[in-house]
N, C-alpha and C positions, 0 to 999 in steps of 0.2 A: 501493489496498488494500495491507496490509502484512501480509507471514508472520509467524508466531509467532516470540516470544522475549519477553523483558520489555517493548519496547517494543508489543505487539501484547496482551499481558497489560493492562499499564498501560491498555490501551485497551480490554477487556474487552465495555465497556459500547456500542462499535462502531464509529458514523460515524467515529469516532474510531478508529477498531478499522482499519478497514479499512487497519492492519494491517491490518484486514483486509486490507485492500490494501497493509500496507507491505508494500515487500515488504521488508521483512529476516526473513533467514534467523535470524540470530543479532544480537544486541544484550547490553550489560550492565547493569547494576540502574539505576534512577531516581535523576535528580539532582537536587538542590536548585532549588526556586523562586527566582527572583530578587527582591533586593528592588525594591520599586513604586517608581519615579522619574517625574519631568514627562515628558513626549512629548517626542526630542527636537526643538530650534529648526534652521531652517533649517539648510543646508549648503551653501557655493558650488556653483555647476555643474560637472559634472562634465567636467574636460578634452574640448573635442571628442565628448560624448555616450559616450563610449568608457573603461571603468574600467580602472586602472594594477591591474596583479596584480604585486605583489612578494613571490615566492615564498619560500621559507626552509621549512628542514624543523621537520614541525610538533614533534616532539621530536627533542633528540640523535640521530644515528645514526638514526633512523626515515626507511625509505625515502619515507615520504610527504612533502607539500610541502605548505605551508597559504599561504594569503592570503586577503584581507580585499577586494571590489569594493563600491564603492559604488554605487548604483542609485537614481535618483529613489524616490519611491514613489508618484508619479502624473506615470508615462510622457508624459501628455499637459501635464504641468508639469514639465517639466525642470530649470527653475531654482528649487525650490521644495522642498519639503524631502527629504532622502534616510534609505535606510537601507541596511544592513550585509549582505551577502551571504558566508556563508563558504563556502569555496572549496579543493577539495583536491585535491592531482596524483599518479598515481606515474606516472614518466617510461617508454617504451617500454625493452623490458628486451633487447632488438637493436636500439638507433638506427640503427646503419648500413643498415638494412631500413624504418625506422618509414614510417608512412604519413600520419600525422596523429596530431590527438588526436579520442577518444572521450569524449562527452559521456553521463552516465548518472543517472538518475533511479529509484532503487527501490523508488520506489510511494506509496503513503501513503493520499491524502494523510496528510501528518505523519511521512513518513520523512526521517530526517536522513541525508543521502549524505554527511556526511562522515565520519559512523561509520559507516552500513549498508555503502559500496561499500568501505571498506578490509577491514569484517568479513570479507566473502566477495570477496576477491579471487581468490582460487583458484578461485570457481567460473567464470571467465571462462576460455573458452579459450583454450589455451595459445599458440595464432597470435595472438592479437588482444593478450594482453599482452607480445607480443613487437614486437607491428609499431603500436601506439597509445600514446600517453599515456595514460592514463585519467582523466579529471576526473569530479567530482560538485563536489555543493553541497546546501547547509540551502536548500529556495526559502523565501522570504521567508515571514515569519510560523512557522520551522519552528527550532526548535533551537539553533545556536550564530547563526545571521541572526540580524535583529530579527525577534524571537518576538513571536508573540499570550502573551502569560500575564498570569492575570486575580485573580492573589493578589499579598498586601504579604510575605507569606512562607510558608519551605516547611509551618511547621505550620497556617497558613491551606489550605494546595492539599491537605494530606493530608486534614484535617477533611473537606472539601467532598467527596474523593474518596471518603472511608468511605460517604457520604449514598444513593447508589444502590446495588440490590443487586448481588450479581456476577452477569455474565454477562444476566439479564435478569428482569423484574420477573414473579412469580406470585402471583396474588391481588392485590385491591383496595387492600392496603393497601400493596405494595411499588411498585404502580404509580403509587398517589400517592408515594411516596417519590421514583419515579424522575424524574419529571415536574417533581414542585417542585425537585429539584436542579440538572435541566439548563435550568429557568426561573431560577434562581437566578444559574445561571450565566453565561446571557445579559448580563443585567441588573450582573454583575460588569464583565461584558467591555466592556461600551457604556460603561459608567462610564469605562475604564481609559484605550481610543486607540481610541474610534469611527472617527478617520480609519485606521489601520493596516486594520481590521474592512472597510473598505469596499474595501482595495485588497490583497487578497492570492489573487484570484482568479487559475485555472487561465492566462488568457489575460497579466495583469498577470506571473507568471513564463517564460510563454513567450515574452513581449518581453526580461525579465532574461536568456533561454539565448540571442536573439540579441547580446546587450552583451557576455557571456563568449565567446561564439563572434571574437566580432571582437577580445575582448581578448588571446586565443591567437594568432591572426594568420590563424584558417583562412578562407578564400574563401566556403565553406562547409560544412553542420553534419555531422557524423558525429556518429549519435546511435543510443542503446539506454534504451531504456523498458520498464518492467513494470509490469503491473497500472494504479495512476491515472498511471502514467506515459506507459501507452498514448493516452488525454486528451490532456497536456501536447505528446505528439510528435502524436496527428491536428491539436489547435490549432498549434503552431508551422505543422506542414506546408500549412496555410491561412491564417495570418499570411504568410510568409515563403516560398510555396512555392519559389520561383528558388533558394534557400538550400540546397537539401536533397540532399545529394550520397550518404547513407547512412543509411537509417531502418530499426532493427528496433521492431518491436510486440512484444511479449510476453503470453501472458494480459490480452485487451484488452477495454475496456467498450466497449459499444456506444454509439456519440455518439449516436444519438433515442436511446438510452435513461437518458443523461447529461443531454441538454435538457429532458427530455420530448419531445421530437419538437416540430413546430408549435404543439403547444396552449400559449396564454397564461391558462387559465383555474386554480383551485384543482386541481391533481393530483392525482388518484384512488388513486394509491401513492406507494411511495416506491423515491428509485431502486436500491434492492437487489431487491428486487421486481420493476421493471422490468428490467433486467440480468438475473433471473431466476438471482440465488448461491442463494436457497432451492433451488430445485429441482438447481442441479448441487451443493451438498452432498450433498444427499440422496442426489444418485446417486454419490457420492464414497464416501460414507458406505456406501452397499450394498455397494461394489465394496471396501472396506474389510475389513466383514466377509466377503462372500464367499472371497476370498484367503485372511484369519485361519482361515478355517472349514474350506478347503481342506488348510489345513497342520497340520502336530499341531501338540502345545500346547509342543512345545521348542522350534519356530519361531516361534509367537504365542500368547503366554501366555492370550489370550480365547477364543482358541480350544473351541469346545466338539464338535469332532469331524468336526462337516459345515459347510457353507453354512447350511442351516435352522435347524440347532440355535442355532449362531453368533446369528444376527440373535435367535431365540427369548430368546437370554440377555442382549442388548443390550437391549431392549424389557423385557425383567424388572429386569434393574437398575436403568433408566429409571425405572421404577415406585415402587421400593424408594427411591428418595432424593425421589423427591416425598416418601413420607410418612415417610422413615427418612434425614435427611441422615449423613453419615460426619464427624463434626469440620464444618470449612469446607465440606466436598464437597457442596451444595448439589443439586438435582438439575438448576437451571440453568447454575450451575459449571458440573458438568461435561460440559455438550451446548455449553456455548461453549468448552472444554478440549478439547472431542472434533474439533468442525467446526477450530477454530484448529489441531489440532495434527495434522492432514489435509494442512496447505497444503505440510510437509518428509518424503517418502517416508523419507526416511532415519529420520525420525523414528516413523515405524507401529510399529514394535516396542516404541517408550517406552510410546506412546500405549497400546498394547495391554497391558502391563502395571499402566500407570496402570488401567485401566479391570477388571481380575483382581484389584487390590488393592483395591478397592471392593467389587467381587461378592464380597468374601471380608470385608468389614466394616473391612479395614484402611484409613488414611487414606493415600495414596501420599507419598512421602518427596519435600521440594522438589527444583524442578530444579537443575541444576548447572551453570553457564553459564561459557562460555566466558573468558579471561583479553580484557582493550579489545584494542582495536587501537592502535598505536603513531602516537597521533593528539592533538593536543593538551586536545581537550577531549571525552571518551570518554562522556561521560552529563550530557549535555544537558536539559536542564528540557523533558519532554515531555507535556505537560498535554492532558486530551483537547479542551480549548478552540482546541489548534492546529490540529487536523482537523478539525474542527467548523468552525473561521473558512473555512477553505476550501471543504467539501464544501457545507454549509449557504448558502454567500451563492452559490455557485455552478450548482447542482441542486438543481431544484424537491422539495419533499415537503411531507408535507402539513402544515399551519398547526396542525391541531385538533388536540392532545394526544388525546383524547378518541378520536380514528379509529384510533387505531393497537390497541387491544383487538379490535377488527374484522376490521382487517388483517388480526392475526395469528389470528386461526381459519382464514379465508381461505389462508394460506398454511401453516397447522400441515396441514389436511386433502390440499394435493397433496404439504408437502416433512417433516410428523412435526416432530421435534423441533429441525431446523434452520431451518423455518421461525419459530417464535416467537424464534431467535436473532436471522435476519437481520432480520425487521421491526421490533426496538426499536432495532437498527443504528441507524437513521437518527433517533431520536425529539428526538433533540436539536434537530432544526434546526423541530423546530416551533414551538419560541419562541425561535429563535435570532435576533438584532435585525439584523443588517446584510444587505443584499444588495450584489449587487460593482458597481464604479460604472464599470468596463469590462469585462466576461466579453464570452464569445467563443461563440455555439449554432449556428453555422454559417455558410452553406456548407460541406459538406466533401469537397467533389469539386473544388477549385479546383487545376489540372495543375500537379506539383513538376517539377524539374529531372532527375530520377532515379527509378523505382517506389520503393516502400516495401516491408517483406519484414514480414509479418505470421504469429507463430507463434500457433497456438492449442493448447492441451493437454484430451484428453477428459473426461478425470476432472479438475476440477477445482473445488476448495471453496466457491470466491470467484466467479471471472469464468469462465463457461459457455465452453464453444467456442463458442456460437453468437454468442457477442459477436464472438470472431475474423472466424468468416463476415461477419458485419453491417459491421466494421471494414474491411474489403479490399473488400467490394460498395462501401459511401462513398466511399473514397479515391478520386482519380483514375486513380491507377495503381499494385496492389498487387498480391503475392503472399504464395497463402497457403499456409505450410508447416504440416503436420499433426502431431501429436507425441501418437502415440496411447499415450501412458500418464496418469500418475497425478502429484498435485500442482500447487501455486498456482507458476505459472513455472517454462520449462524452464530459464532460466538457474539460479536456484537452486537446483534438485533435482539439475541437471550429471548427468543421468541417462540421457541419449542421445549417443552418439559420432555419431550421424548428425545429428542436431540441431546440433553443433558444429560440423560440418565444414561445412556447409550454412551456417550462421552468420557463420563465419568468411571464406568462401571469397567470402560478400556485402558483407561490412565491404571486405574487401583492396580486391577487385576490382571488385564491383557485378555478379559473376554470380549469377542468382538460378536456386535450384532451378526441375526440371521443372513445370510445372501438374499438381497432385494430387498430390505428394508426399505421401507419410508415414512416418515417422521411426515405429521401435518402440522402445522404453528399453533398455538393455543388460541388466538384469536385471528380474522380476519382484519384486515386495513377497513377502517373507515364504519366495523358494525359495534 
């Protein structure tokens, strides 16, 4: 899943979202579709199974390094055709000290690490960018890679995108809207590289993070995951467990709740649902207002005095845009504006204003996004068909367009208004055509070379703590660190010094905090 920013906007409508599970912190505006070409024709094999990284920075003067690795795209066909991996470095900033390099994943699916990890490189501790290289990469089907995108061009992908409503469908007729759009767009994508659609599964890039691992030269992986990244590192660590010399989890999903667990039959939900983000928004979302409510209104502009009042004026406004939308401010808008923009503490104060200029009839003034990062290709064609190709062929949901109306009463009555967010999340993959033709549903207990170091955060939008729990019960041998505050990953909210040092101190060395730790945030929201 991925944090808000335009790339988690763009994604609005969810699987896709997840932004939801990207995690980026920050991103910058949408870039052009490409134009539609033939698939490409074979490609020699690749030297010794092992891709050649020839570094170069990716602009003038830009501390970053870019390269291009080629990678089969059916691992179990090596000499048969390949595609493009992008690939980005910033070199340890104390070599005389470094340790290795860090492999990093920030979420998505559909987050591009070669813009997400330069965005927020700052929020990495400051031992770890001194004593690591830092790599990411687009995983296949994502971004500057070879992407899944299922348009001849960018005014083709914008049309398509106008087609669904924002944030999520109310009433009969937005629901047909929504349905025949992401049935549409199936039906685009199978057209375009069926073979691409069948191999961009979670397990197909955890074999590409072993090719990059051996292309660096390390022994084994030093690695940081967040959100669907937590997936990609439990799979590696079960591919490859002997590999694993350093593993953090981050705001982790639960793998049976990623599989469905053992059942082979039509799934009864879907896996946001399963994962249970409805209900830890909701309690994101309480623990939101509470704070707001706590503090005057010069600390949190929604503020209405108390805790009750607070929540009383949230649930009014809620009301007020079902039947009185503001401009665009939709009253789905903005419960998908509200859970998304939950996932960056730092962020509550915007969020809270945005949500004051509504109750007050005004439309809130667009976001103001940060300047790229000093990378060569800063806004990448991020279409929601690219998290879709993954989440969908990957984890099960259900087939019937028709169930998720269901669903979502079901989960509106225990999570309110962040339930009917999270259960159209996923509606895409009910007509979505391809399933993956090696995914990876377990074992996930198979013994690594080193524990894993699993953080979980209490309040968080997206991925529950209890996913964390579920994640270190699996694993063979894990700990889990507790990080009792607020926000979708502690890496990106960089909101606990104890979290860091704990982080840190396991990258270096492989000591891992006490059993039952818990880390409290440096500062509270809103004091």
């Amino acid at each position: 899943m991925s944090a808000p920013g335009p790339t988690a906007r763009r994604r609005r409508r969810a699987a896709v979202l997840a932004a939801a599970l990207a995690c980026s912190a920050l991103l910058t505006g949408p870039g052009p579709a490409t134009a539609r070409g033939a698939p490409p024709s074979p490609s020699p094999p690749v030297s010794g199974g092992v891709p050649r990284l020839d570094w170069s920075p990716c602009k003038p003067g830009s501390p970053w390094d870019c390269a291009t690795a080629k990678v089969p795209l059916d691992h179990a066909a090596p000499a048969g055709r390949t595609i493009d991996l992008a690939v980005v470095r910033r070199q340890a900033t104390d070599p005389g000290r470094r340790v290795g390099t860090l492999f990093v994943n920030p979420g998505g699916p559909g987050g591009p690490g070669t813009v997400q990890v330069p965005q927020n490189y700052d929020s990495f501790p400051k031992e770890v960018r001194e004593r690591f290289d830092i790599v990411s990469w687009d995983p296949r089907g994502i971004g500057n890679s070879t992407a899944v995108n299922c348009f001849d061009t960018a005014e083709e992908a914008k049309a398509w995108a106008a087609r669904p409503p924002g944030g999520f469908p109310v009433g009969a007729q937005e629901r047909k809207a929504w349905t025949d759009a992401y049935a549409d767009l199936g039906r685009l994508c199978e057209k375009r590289d069926p073979d691409l659609l069948r191999h961009v599964s979670t397990a197909d890039t955890a074999r590409d993070l072993d090719l990059l691992r051996r292309s660096v030269g390390e022994p084994q992986l030093n690695y940081l995951g967040v959100s669907y990244g937590t997936i990609l590192g439990a799979t590696y660590a079960n591919l490859f467990p002997g590999n694993v010399r350093a593993m953090v989890l981050d705001s982790n999903i639960d793998p049976q709740a990623w599989t469905n667990g053992t059942s082979r039959g039509e799934p009864r939900t879907t896996t946001f649902l399963r994962m249970g983000s409805d209900r830890t928004a909701a309690a994101t979302l309480d623990r939101f207002l509470t704070l707001c409510g706590s503090a005057p209104a010069t600390r949190c502009a929604f503020s209405a005095g108390s805790p009750e009042a607070t929540r009383e004026k949230f649930d009014r406004l809620m009301q007020q845009l079902r039947e009185h939308p503001v401009g665009p401010w939709t009253y789905a808008r903005t419960v998908a504006d509200t859970v998304q923009g939950l996932y960056l503490v730092g962020g509550w104060p915007a969020l809270a204003g945005r949500l004051q200029e509504l109750s007050q009839g005004r439309a809130p003034k667009p976001a103001v996004y940060p300047p790229p990062p000093p990378v060569a290709e800063p806004n990448p064609y991020l279409g929601d068909e690219q998290a879709a190709a993954v989440w969908c062929s990957d984890s099960p949901n259900p087939r019937d367009p028709a169930a998720y109306r269901g669903l979502e009463e079901d989960s509106a009555r225990r999570a309110g208004d962040a339930g009917r967010f999270w259960t159209w999340a996923a509606e895409a993959c009910a007509t979505w055509p391809a399933r993956s033709a090696a995914g990876y549903d377990g074992p996930w207990d198979r013994p690594t070379a080193r524990p894993v170091l699993v953080i979980g955060t209490r309040y968080d939008p997206s991925t529950p703590y209890a996913g964390a729990e579920a994640m270190a019960r699996e694993l063979a041998d894990a700990r889990l660190l507790t990080n009792d505050g607020y926000g979708h990953t502690a890496l990106f909210n960089n909101a606990s010094s104890c979290i860091s040092a704990y982080e840190s101190r396991y990258l270096v060395d492989g000591t891992l905090p006490p059993p039952g730790t818990v880390c409290r945030p440096d500062r509270v929201p809103f004091t």
